[in-house]
C-alpha positions as a Markdown table, in Angstrom:
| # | Residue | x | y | z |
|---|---|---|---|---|
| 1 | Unk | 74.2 | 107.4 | 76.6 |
| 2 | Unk | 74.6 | 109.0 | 73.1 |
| 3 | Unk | 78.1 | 109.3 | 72.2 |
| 4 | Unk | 80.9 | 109.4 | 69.2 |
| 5 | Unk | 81.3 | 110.6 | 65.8 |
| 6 | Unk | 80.6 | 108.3 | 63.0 |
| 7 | Unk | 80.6 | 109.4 | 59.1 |
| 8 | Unk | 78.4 | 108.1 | 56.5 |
| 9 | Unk | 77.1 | 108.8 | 53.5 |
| 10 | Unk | 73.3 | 109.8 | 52.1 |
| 11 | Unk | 71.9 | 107.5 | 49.5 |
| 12 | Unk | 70.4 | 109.3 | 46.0 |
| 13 | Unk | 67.1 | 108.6 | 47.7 |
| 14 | Unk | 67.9 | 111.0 | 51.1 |
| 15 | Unk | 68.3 | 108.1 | 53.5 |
| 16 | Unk | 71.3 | 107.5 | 55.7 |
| 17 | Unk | 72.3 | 104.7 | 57.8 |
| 18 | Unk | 72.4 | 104.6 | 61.9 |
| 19 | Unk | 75.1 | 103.5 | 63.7 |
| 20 | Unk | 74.3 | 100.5 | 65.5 |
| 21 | Unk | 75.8 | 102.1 | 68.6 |
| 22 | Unk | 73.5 | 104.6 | 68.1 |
| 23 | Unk | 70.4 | 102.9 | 67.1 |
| 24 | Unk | 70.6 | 100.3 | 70.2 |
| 25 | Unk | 70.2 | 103.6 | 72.3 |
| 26 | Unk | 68.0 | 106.2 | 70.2 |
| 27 | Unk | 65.8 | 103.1 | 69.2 |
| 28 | Unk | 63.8 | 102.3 | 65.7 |
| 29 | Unk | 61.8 | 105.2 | 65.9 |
| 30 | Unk | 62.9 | 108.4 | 66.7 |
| 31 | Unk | 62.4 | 112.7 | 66.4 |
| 32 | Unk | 64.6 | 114.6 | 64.1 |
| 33 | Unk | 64.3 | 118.7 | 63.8 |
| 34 | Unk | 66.1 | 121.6 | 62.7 |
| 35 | Unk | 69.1 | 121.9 | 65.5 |
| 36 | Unk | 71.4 | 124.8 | 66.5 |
| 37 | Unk | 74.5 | 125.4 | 64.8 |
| 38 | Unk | 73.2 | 124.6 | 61.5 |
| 39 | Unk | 72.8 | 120.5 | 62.2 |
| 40 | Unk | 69.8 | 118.6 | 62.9 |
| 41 | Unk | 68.7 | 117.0 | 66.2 |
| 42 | Unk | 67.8 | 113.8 | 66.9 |
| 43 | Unk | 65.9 | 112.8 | 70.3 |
| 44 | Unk | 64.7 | 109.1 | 71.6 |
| 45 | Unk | 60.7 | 109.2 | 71.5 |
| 46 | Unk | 61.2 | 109.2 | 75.9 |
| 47 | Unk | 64.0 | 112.4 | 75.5 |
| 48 | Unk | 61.5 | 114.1 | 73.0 |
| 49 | Unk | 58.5 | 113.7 | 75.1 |
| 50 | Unk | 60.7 | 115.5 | 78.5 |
| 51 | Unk | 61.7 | 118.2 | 75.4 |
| 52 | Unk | 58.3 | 118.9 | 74.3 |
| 53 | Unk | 57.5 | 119.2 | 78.1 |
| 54 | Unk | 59.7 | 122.0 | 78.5 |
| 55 | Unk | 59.0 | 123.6 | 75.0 |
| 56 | Unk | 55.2 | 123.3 | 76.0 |
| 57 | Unk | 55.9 | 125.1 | 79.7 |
| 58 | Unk | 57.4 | 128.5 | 77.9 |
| 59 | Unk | 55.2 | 131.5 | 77.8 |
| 60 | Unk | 53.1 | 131.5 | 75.0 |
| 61 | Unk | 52.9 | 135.8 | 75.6 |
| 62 | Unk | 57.0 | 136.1 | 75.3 |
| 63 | Unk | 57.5 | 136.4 | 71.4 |
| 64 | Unk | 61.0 | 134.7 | 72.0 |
| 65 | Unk | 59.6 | 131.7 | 73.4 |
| 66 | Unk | 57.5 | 131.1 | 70.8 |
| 67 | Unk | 60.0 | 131.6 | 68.0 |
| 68 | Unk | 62.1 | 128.3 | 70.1 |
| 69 | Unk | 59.1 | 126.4 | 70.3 |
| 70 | Unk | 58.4 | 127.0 | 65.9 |
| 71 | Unk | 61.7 | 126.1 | 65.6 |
| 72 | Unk | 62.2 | 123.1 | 66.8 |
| 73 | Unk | 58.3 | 121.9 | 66.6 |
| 74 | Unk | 57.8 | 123.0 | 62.5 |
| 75 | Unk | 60.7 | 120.8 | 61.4 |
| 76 | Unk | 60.0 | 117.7 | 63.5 |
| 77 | Unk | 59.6 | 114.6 | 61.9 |
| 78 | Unk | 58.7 | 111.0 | 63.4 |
| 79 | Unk | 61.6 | 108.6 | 61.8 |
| 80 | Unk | 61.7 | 104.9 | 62.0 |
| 81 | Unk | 64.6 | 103.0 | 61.3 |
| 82 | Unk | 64.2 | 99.6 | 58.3 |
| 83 | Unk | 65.5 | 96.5 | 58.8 |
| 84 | Unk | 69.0 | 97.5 | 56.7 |
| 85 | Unk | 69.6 | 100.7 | 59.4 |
| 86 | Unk | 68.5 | 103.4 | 57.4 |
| 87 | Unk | 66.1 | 106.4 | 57.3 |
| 88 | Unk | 65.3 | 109.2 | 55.6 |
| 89 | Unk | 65.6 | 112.7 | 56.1 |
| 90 | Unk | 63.4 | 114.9 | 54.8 |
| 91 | Unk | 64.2 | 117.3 | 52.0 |
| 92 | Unk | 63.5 | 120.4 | 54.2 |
| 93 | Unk | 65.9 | 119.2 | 57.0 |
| 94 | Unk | 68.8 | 118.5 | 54.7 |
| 95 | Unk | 68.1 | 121.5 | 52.7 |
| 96 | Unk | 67.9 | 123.0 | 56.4 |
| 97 | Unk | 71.5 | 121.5 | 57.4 |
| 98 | Unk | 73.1 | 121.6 | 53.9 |
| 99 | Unk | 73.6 | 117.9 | 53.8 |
| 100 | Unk | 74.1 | 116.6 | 50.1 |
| 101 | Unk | 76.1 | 113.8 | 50.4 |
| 102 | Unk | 78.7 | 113.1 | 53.4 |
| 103 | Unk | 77.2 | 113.3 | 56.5 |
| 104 | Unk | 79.1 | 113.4 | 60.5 |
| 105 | Unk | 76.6 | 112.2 | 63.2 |
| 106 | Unk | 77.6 | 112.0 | 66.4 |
| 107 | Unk | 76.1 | 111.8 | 70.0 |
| 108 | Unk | 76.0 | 114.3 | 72.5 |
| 109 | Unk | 74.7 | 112.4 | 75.3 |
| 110 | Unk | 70.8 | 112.7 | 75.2 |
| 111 | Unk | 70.1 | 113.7 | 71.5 |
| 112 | Unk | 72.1 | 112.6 | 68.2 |
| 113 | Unk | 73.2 | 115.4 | 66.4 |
| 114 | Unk | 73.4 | 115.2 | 62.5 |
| 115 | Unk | 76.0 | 117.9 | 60.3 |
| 116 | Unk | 77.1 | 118.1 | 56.7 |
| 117 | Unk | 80.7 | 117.0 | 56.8 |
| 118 | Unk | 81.6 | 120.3 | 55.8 |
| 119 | Unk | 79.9 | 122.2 | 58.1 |
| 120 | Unk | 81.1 | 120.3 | 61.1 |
| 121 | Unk | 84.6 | 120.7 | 59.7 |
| 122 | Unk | 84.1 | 124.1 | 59.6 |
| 123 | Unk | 82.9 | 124.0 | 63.6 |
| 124 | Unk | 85.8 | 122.2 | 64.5 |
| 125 | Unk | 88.1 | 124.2 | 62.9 |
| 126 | Unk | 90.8 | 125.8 | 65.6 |
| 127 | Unk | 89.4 | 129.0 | 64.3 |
| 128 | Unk | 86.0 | 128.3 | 66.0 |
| 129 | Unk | 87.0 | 126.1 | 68.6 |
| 130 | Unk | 89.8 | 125.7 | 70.9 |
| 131 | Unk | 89.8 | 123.5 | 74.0 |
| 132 | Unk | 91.3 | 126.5 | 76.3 |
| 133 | Unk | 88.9 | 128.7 | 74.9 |
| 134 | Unk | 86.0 | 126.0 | 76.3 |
| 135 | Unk | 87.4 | 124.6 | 79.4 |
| 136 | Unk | 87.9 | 128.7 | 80.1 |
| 137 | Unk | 84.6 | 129.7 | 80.0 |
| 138 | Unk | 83.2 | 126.2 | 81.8 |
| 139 | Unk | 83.5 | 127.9 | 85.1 |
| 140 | Unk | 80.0 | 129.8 | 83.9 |
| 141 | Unk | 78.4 | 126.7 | 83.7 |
| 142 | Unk | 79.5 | 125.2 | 87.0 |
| 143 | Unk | 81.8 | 122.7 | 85.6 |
């Protein structure tokens, strides 16, 4: 499972390094694309292929469904990992997630998720999320 936070840093060239906690899980090759929030998404080549299974069984008639499906599908990039843990991300995502230099990733259980540090400070902020606030409205969800 795909969990913690971990900060690192983008090299002048775009590339940033996995955690080894995450890499042992996500694998040398990998799927990053534009995510919600504002961060990128990052799925193991099995979680992207059950993904792109559900993204392929929306209705191609409903105009919403296939604004999701350009989404995520436009910005996808194949990534594999080199032998010193690092990859690159493409200009358009980090122009996309307004990474320049420090980057949070963290894992989320099946995907990695990849921020700008100030971005995911901003999310984290007790402005934008409290823990009352979230285990209130869990109920909707079942949890």
């Amino acid at each position: 499972m795909l969990i913690g936070e971990y900060e690192h840093t983008l090299d002048v060239k775009g590339r940033l390094i996995m955690p080894a906690k995450l890499r042992e899980d996500i694998g040398d090759k990998f799927i990053i694309t534009k995510g919600l929030d504002g961060c990128l998404f990052g799925f193991s080549l099995n979680e992207w292929t059950h993904f792109e299974e559900k993204l392929k069984a929306l209705p191609l008639t409903n105009k919403n469904a296939r604004d999701f499906v350009r989404f995520f599908l436009s910005g996808a990039v194949s990534i594999e990992i080199d032998k010193q843990g690092r990859f690159l991300v493409a200009s358009n995502l980090r122009e996309y997630a307004s990474m320049e230099k420090e980057v949070v990733i963290i894992g989320v259980g099946t995907r990695i998720e990849f921020w700008s540090k100030d971005k995911w400070i901003k999310y984290n902020s007790s402005e934008n999320i409290s823990a009352d606030n979230l285990a209130e409205n869990m109920t909707i969800l079942g949890i």
